[in-house]
C-alpha positions as CSV (number, residue, x, y, z in Angstrom):
1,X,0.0,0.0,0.0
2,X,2.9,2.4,0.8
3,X,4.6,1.6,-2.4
4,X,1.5,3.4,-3.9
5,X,1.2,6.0,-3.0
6,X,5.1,6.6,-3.2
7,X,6.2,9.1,-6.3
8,X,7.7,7.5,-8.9
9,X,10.9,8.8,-11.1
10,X,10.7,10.9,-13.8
11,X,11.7,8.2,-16.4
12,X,8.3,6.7,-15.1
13,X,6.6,10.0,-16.4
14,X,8.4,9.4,-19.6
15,X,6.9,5.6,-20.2
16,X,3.4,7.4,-19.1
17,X,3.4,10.6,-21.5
18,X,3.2,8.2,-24.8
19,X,0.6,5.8,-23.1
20,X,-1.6,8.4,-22.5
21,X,-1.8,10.4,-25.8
22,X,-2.1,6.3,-27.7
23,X,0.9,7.1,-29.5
24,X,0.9,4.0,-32.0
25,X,-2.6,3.0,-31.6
26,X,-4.5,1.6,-34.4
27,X,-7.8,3.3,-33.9
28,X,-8.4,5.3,-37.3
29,X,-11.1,7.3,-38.5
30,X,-12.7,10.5,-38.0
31,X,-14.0,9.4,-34.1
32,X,-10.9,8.5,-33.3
33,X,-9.4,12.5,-34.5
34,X,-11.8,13.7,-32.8
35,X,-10.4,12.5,-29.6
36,X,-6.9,13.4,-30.6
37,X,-8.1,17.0,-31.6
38,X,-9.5,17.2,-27.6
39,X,-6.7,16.1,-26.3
40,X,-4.7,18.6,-28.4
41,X,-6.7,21.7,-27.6
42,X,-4.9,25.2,-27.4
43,X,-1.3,23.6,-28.0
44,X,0.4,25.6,-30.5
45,X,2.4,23.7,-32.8
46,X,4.3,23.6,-35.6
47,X,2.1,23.5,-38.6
48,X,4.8,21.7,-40.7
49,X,4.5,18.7,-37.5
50,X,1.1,18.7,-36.3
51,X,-0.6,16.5,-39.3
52,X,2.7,14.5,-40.1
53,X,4.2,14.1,-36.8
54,X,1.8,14.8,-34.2
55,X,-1.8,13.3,-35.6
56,X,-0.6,10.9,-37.9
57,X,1.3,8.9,-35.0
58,X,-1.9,8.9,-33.2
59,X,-4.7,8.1,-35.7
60,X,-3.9,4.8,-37.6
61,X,-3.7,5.0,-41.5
62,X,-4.5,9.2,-41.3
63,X,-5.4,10.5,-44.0
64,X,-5.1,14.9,-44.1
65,X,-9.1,14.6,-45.4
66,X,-10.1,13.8,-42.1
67,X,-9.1,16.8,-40.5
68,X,-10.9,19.3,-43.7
69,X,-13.9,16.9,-43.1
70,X,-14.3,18.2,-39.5
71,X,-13.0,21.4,-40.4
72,X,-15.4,22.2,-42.8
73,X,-18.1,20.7,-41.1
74,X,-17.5,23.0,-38.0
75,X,-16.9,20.5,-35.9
76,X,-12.9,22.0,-35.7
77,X,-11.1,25.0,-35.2
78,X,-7.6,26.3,-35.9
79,X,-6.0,29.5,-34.9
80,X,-2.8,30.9,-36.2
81,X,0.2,31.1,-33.0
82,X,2.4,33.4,-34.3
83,X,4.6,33.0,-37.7
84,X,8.0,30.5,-37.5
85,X,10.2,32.5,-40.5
86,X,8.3,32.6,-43.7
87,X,7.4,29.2,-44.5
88,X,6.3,27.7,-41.1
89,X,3.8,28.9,-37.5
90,X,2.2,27.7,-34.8
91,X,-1.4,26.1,-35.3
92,X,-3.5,25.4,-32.6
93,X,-6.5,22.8,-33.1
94,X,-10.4,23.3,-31.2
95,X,-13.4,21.4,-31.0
96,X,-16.0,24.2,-31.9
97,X,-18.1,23.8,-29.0
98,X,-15.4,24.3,-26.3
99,X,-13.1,27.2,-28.8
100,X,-14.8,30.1,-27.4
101,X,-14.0,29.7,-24.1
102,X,-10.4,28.6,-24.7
103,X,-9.1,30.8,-27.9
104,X,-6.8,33.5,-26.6
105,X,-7.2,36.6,-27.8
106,X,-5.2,38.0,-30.7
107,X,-1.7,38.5,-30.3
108,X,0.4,42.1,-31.5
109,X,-2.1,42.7,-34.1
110,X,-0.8,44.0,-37.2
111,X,-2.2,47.4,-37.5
112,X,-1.5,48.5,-41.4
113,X,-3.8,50.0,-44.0
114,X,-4.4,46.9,-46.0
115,X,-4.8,44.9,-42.4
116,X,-7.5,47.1,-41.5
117,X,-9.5,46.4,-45.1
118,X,-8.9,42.8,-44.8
119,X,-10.7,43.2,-41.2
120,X,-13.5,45.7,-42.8
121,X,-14.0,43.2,-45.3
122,X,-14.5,39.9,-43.2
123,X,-16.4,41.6,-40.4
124,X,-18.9,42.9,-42.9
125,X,-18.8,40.5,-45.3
126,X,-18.0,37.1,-43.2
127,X,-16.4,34.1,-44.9
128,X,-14.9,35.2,-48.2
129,X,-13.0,33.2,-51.0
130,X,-9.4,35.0,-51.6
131,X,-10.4,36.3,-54.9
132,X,-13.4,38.1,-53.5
133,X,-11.4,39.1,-50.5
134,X,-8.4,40.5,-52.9
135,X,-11.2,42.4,-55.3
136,X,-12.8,43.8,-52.3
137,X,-9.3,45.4,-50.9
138,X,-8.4,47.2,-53.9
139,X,-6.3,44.6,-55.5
140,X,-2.7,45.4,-56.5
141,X,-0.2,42.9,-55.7
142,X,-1.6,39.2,-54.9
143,X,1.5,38.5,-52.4
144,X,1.4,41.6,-50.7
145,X,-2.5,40.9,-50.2
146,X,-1.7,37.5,-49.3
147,X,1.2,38.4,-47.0
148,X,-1.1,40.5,-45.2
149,X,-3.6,37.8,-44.7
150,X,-1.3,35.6,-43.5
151,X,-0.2,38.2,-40.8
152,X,-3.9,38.3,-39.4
153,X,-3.8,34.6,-39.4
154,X,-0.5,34.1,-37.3
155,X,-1.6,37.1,-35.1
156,X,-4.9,34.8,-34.4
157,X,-7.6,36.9,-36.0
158,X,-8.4,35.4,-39.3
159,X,-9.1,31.6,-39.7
160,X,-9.8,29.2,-42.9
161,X,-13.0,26.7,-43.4
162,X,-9.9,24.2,-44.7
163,X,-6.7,23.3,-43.1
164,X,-5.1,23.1,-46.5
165,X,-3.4,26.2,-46.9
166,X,-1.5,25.5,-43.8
167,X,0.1,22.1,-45.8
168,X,1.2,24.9,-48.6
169,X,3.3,27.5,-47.2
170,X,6.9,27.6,-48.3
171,X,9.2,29.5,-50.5
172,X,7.9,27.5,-53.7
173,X,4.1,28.4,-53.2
174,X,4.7,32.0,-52.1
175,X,7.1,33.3,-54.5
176,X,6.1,31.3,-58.0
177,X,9.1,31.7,-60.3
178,X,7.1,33.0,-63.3
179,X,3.4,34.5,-63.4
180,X,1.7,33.9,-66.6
181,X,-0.3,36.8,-68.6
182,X,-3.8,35.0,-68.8
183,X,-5.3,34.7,-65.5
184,X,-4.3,32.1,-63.3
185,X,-6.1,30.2,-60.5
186,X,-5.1,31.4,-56.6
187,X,-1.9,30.4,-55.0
188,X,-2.8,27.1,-53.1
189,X,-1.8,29.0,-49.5
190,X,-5.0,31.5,-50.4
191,X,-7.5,28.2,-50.8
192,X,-10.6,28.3,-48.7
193,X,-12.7,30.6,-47.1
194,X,-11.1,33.3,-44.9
195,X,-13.2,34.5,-41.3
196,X,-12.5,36.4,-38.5
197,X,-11.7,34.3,-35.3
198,X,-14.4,36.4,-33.4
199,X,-17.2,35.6,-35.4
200,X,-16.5,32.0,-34.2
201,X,-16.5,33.0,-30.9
202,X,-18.2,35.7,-30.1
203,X,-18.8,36.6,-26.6
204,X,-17.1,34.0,-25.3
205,X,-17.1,32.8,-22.0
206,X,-16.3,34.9,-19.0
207,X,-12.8,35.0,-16.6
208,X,-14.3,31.7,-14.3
209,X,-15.6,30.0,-17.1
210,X,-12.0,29.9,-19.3
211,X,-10.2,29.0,-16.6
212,X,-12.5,25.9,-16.1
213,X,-11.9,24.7,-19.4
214,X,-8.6,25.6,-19.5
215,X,-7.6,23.6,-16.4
216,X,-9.8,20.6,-17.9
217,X,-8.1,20.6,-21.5
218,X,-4.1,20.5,-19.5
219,X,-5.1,18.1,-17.2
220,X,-6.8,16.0,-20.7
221,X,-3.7,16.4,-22.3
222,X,-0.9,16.2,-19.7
223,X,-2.6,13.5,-17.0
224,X,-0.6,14.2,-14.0
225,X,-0.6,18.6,-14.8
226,X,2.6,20.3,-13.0
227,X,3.9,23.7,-13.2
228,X,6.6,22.9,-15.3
229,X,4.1,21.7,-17.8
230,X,1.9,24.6,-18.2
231,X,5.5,26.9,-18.5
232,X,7.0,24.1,-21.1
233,X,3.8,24.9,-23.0
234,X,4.1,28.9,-22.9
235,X,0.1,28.8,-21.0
236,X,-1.6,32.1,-20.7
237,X,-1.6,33.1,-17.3
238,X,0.8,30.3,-16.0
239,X,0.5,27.8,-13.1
240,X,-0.5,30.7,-11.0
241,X,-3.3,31.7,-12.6
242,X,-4.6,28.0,-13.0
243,X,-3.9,26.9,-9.2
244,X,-6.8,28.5,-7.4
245,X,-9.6,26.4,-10.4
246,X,-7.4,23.2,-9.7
247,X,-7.6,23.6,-5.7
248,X,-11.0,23.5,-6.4
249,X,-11.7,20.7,-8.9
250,X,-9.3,18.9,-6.0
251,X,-11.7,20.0,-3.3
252,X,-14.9,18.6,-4.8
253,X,-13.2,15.2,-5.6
254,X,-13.1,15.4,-9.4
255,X,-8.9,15.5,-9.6
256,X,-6.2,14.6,-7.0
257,X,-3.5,16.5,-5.6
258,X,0.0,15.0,-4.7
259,X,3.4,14.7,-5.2
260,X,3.2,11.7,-7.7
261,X,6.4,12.8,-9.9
262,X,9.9,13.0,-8.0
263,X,11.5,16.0,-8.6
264,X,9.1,18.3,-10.4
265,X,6.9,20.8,-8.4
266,X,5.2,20.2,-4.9
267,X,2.1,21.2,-6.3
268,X,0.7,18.1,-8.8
269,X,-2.7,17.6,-9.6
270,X,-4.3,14.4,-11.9
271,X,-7.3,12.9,-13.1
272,X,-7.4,10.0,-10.7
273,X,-7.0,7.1,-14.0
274,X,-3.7,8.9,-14.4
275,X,-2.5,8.7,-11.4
276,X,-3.4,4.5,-11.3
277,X,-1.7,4.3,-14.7
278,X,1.3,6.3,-14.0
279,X,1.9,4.2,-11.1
280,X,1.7,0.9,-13.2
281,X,4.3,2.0,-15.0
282,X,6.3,3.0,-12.1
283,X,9.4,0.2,-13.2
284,X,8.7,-0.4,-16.9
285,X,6.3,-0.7,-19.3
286,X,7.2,1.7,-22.1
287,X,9.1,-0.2,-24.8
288,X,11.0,1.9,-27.8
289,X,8.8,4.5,-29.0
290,X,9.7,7.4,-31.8
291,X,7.9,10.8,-31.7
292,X,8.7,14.3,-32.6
293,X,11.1,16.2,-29.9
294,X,7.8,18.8,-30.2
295,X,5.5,16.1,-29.6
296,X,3.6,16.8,-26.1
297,X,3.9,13.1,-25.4
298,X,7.7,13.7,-25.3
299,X,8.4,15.0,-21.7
300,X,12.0,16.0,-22.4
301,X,12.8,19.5,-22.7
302,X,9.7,20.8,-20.8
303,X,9.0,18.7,-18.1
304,X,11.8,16.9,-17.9
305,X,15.6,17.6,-18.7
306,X,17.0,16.5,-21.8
307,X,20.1,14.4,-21.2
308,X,23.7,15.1,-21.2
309,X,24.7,14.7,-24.8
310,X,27.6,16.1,-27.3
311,X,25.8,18.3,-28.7
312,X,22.2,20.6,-28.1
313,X,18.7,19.1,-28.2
314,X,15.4,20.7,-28.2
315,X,12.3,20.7,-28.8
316,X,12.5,21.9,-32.7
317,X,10.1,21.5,-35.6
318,X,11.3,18.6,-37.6
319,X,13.6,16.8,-34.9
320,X,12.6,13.1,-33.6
321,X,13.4,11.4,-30.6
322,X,13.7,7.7,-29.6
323,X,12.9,6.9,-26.2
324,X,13.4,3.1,-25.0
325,X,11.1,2.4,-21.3
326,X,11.5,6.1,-21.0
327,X,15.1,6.7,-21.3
328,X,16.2,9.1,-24.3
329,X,18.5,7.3,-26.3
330,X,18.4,8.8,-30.0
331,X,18.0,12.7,-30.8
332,X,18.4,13.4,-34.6
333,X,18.1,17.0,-35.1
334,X,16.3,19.2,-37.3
335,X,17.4,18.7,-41.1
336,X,18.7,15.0,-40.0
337,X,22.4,15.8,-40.8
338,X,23.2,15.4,-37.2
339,X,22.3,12.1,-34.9
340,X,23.1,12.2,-30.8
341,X,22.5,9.4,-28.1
342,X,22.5,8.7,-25.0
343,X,23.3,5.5,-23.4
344,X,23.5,2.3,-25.2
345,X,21.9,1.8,-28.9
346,X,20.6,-1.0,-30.3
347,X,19.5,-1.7,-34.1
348,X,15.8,-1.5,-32.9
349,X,16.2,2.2,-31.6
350,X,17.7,3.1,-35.0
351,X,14.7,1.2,-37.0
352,X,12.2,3.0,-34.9
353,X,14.3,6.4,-35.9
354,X,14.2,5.8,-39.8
355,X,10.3,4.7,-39.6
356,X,9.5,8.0,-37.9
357,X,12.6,10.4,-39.6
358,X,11.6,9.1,-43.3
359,X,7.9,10.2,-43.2
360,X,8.9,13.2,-44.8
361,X,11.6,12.2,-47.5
362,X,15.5,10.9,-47.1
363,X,17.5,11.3,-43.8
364,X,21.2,12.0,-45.2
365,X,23.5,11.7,-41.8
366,X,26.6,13.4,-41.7
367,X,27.7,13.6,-37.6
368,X,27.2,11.5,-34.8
369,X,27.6,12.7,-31.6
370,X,29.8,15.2,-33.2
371,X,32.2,13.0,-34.7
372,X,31.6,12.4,-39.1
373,X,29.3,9.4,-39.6
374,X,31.8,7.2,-41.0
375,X,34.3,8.0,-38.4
376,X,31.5,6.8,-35.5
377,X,31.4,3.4,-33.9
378,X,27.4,3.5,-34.7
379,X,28.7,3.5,-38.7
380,X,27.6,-0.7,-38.9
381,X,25.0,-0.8,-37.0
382,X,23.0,2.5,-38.8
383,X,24.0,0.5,-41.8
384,X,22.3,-2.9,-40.3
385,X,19.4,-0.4,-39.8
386,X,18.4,0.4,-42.9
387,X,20.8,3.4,-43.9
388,X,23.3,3.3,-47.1
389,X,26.6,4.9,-47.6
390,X,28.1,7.9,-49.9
391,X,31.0,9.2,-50.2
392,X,30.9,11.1,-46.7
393,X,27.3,10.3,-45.2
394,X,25.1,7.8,-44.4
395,X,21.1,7.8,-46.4
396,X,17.9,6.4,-45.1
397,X,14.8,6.6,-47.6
398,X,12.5,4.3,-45.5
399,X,9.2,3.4,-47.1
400,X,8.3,7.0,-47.5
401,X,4.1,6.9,-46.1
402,X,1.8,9.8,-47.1
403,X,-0.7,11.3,-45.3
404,X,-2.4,12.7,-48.7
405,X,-6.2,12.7,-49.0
């Protein structure tokens, strides 16, 4: 009985993150997103990650569809997080009945002539194709219209009925190398219908009632909800503001409060099925899992520390992690030139890396743990893997999956 109601180490938190989220399940189909999408709620990520990293490692066989099919059926929301250079931002996902009281409000809003007809426009116009929306604002330039538009979006004012202009950004859809003389259908990042975030929402819900649902949607997502989680995920407010609404929800019995984590914050709170299932998995029970480093079912750099390594990890768009019964073992950075570990690596934590790494095209590996590829003592066993030699790095195509319509 002591033993449990003992913490358990972090690593245990690690093996518990993955389990929770049903990272690897094989539940598909639009149902199954829509628990994934509730889970998600208000996380801003990566828009290049969230469908090919994120969603796809959680819904079996996804297909990008799904998501427009609940988008365009109202059932989902997105809002823009603020831009990432100018071919990448932050997204973050909403069930439609719980986005008004959980959308924050608009962040630095761009304040420019052409911002302020875009706004006119939508406001007294609502939902508008680009075309209308570019006729409307006096025309001129289509990229400088569409530049604009995309600033409202980052900023979290302007929204889409589709999430498929976020799969189209990049250098290649925003600056076309040639414009022909006849007229030409929209660039694909203008697809859709554009809308004001606040028509969604309108009112919104008042101070008590946000708070509500935003303690409910951490606690959904995290399990066991500690301050260093709501900081890791950049929270409006912070732990501070949350703490008085959790007190409470542990007061009438819905959550429980404790110190179930060793070494993170005194003040924990969980759903009481996490706290049983993080306790099960107090020794072992996580196996070799591969996820994006910005994956929220990755606990290291946010919650936990990432370990000691020879280079720098974090928690960057396009970076993968391996973890084997919680332990970080494999960290291949962003751009896959560049592998580190931690600990001992076997052939299976290097499969698991090329199934997940591949997803998006070839993995060329030049450094391991700072050292050139073919100088490292990993150079047989990444070719055992699955990787093939050049003349100075190491290639893994994998069986290249797609998450296309």
């Amino acid at each position: 009985m002591r033993r449990e109601v003992e913490s358990v180490p972090p690593d245990a938190l690690a093996r518990f993150l993955p389990a929770w989220h049903g990272i690897g399940v094989h539940a598909r189909g639009v149902d199954r997103l829509m628990e994934v999408v509730f889970q998600l709620q208000g996380l801003a990520l990566p828009a290049s990650v969230i469908e090919r990293d994120v969603i796809s490692a959680r819904v079996g066989n996804y297909a990008s569809r799904l998501l427009d099919e609940l988008v365009s059926m109202g059932e989902v929301v997105w809002t823009g997080r603020g831009s990432l250079g100018t071919s990448d931002g932050r997204v973050a996902l909403y069930l439609r009945g719980d986005a008004p009281r959980l959308i924050a409000p608009p962040v630095d809003p761009p304040q420019s002539e052409l911002h302020e007809k875009i706004r006119a426009h939508l406001k007294g116009r609502g939902a508008s194709f680009f075309r209308d929306l570019y006729n409307a604002c006096g025309g001129g330039d289509e990229d400088v219209m569409l530049d604009a538009l995309w600033d409202l979006v980052w900023s979290g004012e302007v929204t889409n009925d589709t999430f498929a202009p976020l799969r189209l950004l990049g250098p290649s859809t925003r600056r076309p190398a040639r414009k022909p003389r006849l007229p030409r259908l929209i660039q694909p990042r203008a697809t859709g219908r554009w809308s004001l975030v606040a028509d969604l929402i309108g009112s919104g819900g008042n101070a008590t009632e946000r708070l509500h649902s935003e303690a409910g949607v951490l606690l959904q997502r995290h399990g066991v909800l500690t301050r260093e989680a709501v900081v890791g995920e950049g929270w409006p407010g912070g732990f501070a503001s949350l703490y008085p609404v959790l007190r409470a929800m542990e007061e009438s019995g819905r959550i429980r409060r404790g110190y179930f984590v060793e070494g993170l914050g005194g003040s924990q709170f969980a759903l009481p099925g996490a706290v049983d299932r993080l306790r099960s998995m107090r020794e072992s029970g996580g196996g070799v899992i591969a996820l994006a480093a910005t994956d929220p079912a990755n606990p290291y750099g946010t919650v936990l520390a990432w370990p000691q390594s020879d280079g720098k990890m974090s928690r960057a768009a396009g970076a993968y992690c391996v973890l084997d019964d919680g332990h970080l073992v494999l960290y291949l950075e962003r751009g896959g030139r560049s592998l580190l570990t931690s600990g001992e690596v076997e052939l299976g934590h290097l499969q698991a890396l090329i199934a997940i790494a591949t997803s998006s095209g070839r993995v060329e590996l030049q450094k391991v743990d700072g050292l050139p590829v073919m100088e490292s003592p990993l150079k047989t066993t990444l070719r055992e893997a699955g990787f093939s030699a050049t003349h100075r790095s190491l290639v893994a195509y994998g069986s290249r999956s797609s998450i296309g319509g």
